[in-house]
C-alpha positions as CSV (number, residue, x, y, z in Angstrom):
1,X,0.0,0.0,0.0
2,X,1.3,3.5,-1.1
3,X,1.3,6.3,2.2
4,X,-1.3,8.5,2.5
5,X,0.3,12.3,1.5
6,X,-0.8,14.9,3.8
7,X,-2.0,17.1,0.7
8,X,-4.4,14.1,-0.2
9,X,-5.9,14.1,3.1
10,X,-6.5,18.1,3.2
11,X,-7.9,18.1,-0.3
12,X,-11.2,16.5,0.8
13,X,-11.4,19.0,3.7
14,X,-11.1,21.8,1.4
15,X,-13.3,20.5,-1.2
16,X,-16.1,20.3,1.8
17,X,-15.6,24.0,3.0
18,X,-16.0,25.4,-0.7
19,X,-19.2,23.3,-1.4
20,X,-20.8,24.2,2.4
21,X,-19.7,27.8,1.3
22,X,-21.4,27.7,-2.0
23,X,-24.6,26.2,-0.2
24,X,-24.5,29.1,2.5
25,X,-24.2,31.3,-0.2
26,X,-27.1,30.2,-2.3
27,X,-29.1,29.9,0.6
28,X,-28.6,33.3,1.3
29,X,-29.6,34.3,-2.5
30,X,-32.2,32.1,-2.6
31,X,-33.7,33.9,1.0
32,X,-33.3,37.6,-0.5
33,X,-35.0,36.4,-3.8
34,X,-37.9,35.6,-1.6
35,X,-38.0,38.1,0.6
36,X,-37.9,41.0,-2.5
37,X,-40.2,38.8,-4.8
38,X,-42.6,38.7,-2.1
39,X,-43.1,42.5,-1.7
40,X,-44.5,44.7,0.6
41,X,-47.5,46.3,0.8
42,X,-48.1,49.8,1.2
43,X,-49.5,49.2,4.5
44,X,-46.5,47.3,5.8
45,X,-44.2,50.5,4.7
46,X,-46.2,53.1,6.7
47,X,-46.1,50.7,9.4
48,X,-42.3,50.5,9.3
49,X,-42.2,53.9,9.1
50,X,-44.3,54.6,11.9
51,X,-41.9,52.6,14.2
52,X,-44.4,50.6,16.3
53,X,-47.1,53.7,16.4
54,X,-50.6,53.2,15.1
55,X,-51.8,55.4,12.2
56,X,-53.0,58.4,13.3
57,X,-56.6,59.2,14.3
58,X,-56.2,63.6,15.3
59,X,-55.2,65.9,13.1
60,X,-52.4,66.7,15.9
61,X,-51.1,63.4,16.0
62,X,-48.8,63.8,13.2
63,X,-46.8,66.3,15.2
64,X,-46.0,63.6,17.6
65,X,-45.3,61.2,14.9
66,X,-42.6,63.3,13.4
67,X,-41.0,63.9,17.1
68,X,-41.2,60.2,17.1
69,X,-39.1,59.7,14.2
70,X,-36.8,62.5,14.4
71,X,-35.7,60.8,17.8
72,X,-35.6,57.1,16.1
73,X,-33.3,59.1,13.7
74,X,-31.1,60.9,16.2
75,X,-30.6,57.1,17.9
76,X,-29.9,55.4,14.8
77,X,-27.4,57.8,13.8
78,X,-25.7,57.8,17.4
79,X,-26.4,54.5,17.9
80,X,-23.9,53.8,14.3
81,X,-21.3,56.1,15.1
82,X,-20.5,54.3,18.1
83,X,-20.6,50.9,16.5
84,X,-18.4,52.2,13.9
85,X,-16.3,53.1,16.5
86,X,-16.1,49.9,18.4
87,X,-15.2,47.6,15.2
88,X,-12.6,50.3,13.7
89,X,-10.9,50.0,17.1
90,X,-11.3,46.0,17.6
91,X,-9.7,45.7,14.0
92,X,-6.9,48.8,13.4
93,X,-6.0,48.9,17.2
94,X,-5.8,45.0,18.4
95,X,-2.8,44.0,20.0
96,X,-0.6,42.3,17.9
97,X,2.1,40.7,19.5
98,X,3.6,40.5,22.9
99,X,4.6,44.4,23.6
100,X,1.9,46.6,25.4
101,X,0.9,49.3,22.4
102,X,1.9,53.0,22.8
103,X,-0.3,54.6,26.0
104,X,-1.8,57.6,25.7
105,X,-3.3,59.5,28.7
106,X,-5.2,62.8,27.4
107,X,-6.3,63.9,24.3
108,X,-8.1,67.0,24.5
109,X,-9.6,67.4,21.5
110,X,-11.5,64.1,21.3
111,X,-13.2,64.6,24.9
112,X,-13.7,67.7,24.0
113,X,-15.9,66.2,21.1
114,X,-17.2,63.5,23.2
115,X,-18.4,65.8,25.6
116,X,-19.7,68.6,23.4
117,X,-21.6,66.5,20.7
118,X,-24.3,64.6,23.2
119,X,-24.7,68.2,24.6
120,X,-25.7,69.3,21.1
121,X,-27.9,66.3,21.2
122,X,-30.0,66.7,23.9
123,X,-30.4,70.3,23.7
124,X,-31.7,69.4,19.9
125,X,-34.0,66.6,21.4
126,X,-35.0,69.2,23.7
127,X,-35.9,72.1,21.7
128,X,-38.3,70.2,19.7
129,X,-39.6,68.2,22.6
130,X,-40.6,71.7,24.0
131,X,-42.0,73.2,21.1
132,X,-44.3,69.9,19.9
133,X,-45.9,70.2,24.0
134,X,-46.2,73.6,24.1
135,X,-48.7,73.8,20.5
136,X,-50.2,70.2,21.7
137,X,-51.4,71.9,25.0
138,X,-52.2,75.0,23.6
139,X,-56.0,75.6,24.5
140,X,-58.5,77.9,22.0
141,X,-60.7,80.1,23.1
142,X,-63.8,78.4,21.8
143,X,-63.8,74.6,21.7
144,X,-67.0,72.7,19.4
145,X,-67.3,70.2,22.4
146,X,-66.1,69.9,26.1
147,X,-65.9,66.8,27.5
148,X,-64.6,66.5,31.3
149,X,-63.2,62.7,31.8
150,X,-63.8,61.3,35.3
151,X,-61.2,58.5,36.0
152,X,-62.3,56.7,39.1
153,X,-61.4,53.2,40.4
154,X,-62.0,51.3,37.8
155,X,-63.7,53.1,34.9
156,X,-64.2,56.1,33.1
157,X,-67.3,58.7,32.9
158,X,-67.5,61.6,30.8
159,X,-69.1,64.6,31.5
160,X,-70.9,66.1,28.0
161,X,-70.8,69.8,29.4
162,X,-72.7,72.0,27.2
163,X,-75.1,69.7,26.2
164,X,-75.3,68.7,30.4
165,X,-75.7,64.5,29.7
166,X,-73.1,62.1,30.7
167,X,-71.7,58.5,30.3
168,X,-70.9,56.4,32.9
169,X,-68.9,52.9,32.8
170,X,-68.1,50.5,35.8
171,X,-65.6,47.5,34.8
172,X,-67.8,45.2,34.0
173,X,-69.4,47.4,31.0
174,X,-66.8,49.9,29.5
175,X,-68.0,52.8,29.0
176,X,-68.1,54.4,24.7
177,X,-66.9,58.3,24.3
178,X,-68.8,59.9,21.3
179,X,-66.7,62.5,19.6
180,X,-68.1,64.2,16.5
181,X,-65.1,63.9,13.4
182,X,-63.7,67.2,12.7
183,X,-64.5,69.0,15.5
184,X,-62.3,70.5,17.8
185,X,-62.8,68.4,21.1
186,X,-61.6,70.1,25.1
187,X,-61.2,67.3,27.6
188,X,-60.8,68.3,31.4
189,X,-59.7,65.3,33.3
190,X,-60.4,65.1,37.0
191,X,-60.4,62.0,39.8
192,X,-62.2,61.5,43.0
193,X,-59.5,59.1,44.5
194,X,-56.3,58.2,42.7
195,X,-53.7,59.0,40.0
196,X,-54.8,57.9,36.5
197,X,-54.0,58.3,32.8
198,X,-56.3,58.5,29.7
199,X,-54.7,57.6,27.2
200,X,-56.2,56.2,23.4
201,X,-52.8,55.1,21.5
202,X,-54.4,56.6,18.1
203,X,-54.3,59.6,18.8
204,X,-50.7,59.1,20.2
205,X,-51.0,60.9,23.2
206,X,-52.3,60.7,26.6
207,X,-52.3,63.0,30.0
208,X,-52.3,62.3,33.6
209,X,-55.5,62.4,35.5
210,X,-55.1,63.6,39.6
211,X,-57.1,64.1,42.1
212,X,-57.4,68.2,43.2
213,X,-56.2,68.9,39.5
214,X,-57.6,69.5,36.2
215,X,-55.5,68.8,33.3
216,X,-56.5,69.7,29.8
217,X,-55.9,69.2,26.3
218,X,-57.8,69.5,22.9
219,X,-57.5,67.3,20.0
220,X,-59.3,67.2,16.7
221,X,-60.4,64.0,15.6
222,X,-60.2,63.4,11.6
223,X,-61.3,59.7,11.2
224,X,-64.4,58.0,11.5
225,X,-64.3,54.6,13.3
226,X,-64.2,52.9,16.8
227,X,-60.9,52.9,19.0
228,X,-59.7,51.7,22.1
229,X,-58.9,53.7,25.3
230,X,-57.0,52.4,28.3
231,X,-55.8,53.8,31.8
232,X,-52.3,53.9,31.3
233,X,-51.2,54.9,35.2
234,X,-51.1,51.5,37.8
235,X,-53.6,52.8,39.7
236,X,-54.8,50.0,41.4
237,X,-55.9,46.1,41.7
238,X,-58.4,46.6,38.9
239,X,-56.3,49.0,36.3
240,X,-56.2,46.4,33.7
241,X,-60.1,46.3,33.3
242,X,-59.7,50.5,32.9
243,X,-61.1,50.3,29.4
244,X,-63.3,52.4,27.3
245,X,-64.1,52.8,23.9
246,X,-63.9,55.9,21.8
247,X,-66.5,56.2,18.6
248,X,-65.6,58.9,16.1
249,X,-69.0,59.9,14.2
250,X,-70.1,62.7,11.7
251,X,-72.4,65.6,14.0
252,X,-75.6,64.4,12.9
253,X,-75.2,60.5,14.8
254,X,-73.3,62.8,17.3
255,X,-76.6,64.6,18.2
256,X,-78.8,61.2,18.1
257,X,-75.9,60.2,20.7
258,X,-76.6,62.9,22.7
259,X,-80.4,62.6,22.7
260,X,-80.4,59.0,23.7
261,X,-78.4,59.8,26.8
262,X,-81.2,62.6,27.6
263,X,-83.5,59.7,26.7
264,X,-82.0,57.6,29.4
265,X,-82.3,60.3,32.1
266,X,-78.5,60.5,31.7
267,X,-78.5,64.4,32.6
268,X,-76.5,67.0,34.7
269,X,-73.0,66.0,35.6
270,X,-71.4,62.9,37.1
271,X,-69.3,64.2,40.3
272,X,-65.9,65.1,39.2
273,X,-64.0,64.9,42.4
274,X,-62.9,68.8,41.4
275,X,-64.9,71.9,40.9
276,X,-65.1,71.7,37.4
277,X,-63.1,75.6,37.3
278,X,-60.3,73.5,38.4
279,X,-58.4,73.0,42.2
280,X,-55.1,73.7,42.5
281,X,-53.1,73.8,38.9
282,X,-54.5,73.3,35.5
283,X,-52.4,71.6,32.6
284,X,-53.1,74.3,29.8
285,X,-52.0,75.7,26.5
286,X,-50.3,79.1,26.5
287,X,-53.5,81.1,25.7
288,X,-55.9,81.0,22.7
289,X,-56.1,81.9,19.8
C-alpha cells in the first residue's frame, strides 16, 4: 500500500468547505430572492415607518409622529457612530504581539468632542420636545365640544358639558366616548381618588389624570371609526379592566348620541371629584387663539 500524503488528506477538507460555502451562499440568495419577490405592501411601509405607532386618528397626531421619528433618527445615527467606532478600534488597534501598544493618557480634542456633541444632542431633542408640548397643549378660546373625563377606580365617565348629559362605565361594562369627526374636542380630566392616565394610543397621546387637578388638552379628531382607550397609570388592583371605547361619528349621529343619553335620564353631571373651574393647577396651552 502506497502512504497516505498529507495534501491528499487536506484536499477533501477543502473540497467540503467550498461546497458548504457555495450552499450558504445560495441559501442566502435564494432567501433575499424571496423576501424582494414577495413584496411589501403599502401598508406594511407606513407601518415600518411609523416605528411601532398606530396610524394616526387627530389631526395633531402627526406632530407627535414626526417627534417620534426624528428621535428614532437621532438614535440610529448615534447608535452607528459608536458601533463604527467599536469595530474600527477592535480591528486597526488590536494588540498584535507580545509588547503593550503606545499609552496615551489625554487627548483633548477628542473629549472635547465627546463631551460637546451629546450636549448638542440633547439640547436638539429638547428644543423640539418643548415646542411639539407647548402647540399640543395649547388651549382655543372656543372649543366645538367639552368633554370632562372622570377617571375613578375602575372606569371612566364623561361629562358632555354643554349639552349637560353624561356617560358612565363600571368594569364590568366599558363605557363608549362619542366624539363628532372634525371638530375640535376640550377634555378636562379630573379624579375623585387616585392617579390615572387617559390615554387612546391613536391619537398618540395621553395625560395624567389627579385628584385636586384639572388637566386639559384639545385634540381634533379626523377619522371615523371605533378605538380603544385604556388607563395607562397602575392605579390599582383593577387598572387592567380600565377600558373604554372611543366612537368617532359625523355631528348628525353625534346629536342622536346625545339625545339618547337625555333619553336615558342620563342628565347633569357625574361628580368630578374637582370643581369643574379647576383646584389647584391646571395643565393648559399658552392662551388661545
Amino acid at each position: 500500500m502506497s502512504p497516505i500524503r498529507s495534501g491528499s488528506a487536506t484536499k477533501p477538507r477543502s473540497v467540503l468547505r467550498s461546497l458548504h460555502g457555495r450552499r450558504v451562499l445560495l441559501a442566502f440568495v435564494a432567501g433575499l430572492v424571496m423576501l424582494t419577490a414577495s413584496g411589501c405592501s403599502q401598508q406594511d411601509v407606513d407601518e415600518w415607518r411609523r416605528l411601532g405607532f398606530p396610524e394616526p386618528a387627530t389631526q395633531e397626531a402627526p406632530r407627535i409622529l414626526t417627534l417620534w421619528q426624528g428621535s428614532w433618527a437621532a438614535a440610529i445615527a448615534v447608535g452607528l457612530v459608536v458601533w463604527g467606532l467599536i469595530i474600527w478600534s477592535s480591528i486597526f488597534h488590536r494588540k498584535k504581539g507580545e509588547d503593550l501598544p503606545p499609552q496615551v493618557r489625554y487627548n483633548l480634542p477628542v473629549e472635547a468632542i465627546y463631551t460637546i456633541v451629546p450636549f448638542i444632542i440633547i439640547l436638539v431633542l429638547f428644543y423640539f420636545t418643548a415646542r411639539d408640548q407647548s402647540e399640543l397643549l395649547k388651549l382655543r378660546d372656543d372649543p366645538d365640544v367639552t368633554v370632562n373625563v372622570v377617571g375613578k377606580r375602575w372606569s371612566w365617565d364623561f361629562n358632555y358639558i354643554e349639552e349637560d348629559v353624561y356617560a358612565t362605565g363600571t368594569p364590568e361594562e366599558r363605557p363608549t366616548l362619542v366624539l363628532p369627526e372634525g371638530e375640535r374636542v376640550r377634555f378636562e380630566l379630573t379624579s375623585p381618588d387616585v392617579i390615572h392616565s387617559f390615554w387612546v394610543p391613536a391619537w398618540l397621546f395621553k395625560l395624567d389624570v389627579i385628584p385636586g387637578r384639572v388637566n386639559k388638552f384639545e385634540v381634533t379628531p379626523d377619522k371615523q371609526g371605533t378605538f380603544a382607550g385604556r388607563c395607562a397609570e397602575l392605579c390599582g388592583v383593577d387598572h387592567s379592566r380600565m377600558l373604554f371605547t372611543v366612537r368617532v361619528v359625523d355631528r348628525a349621529e353625534y346629536d342622536a348620541f346625545i339625545q339618547s343619553l337625555r333619553d336615558r335620564g342620563q342628565t347633569g353631571q357625574i361628580n368630578t371629584g374637582v370643581a369643574r373651574s379647576g383646584v389647584g393647577e391646571s395643565v393648559e396651552g399658552e392662551g388661545s387663539e
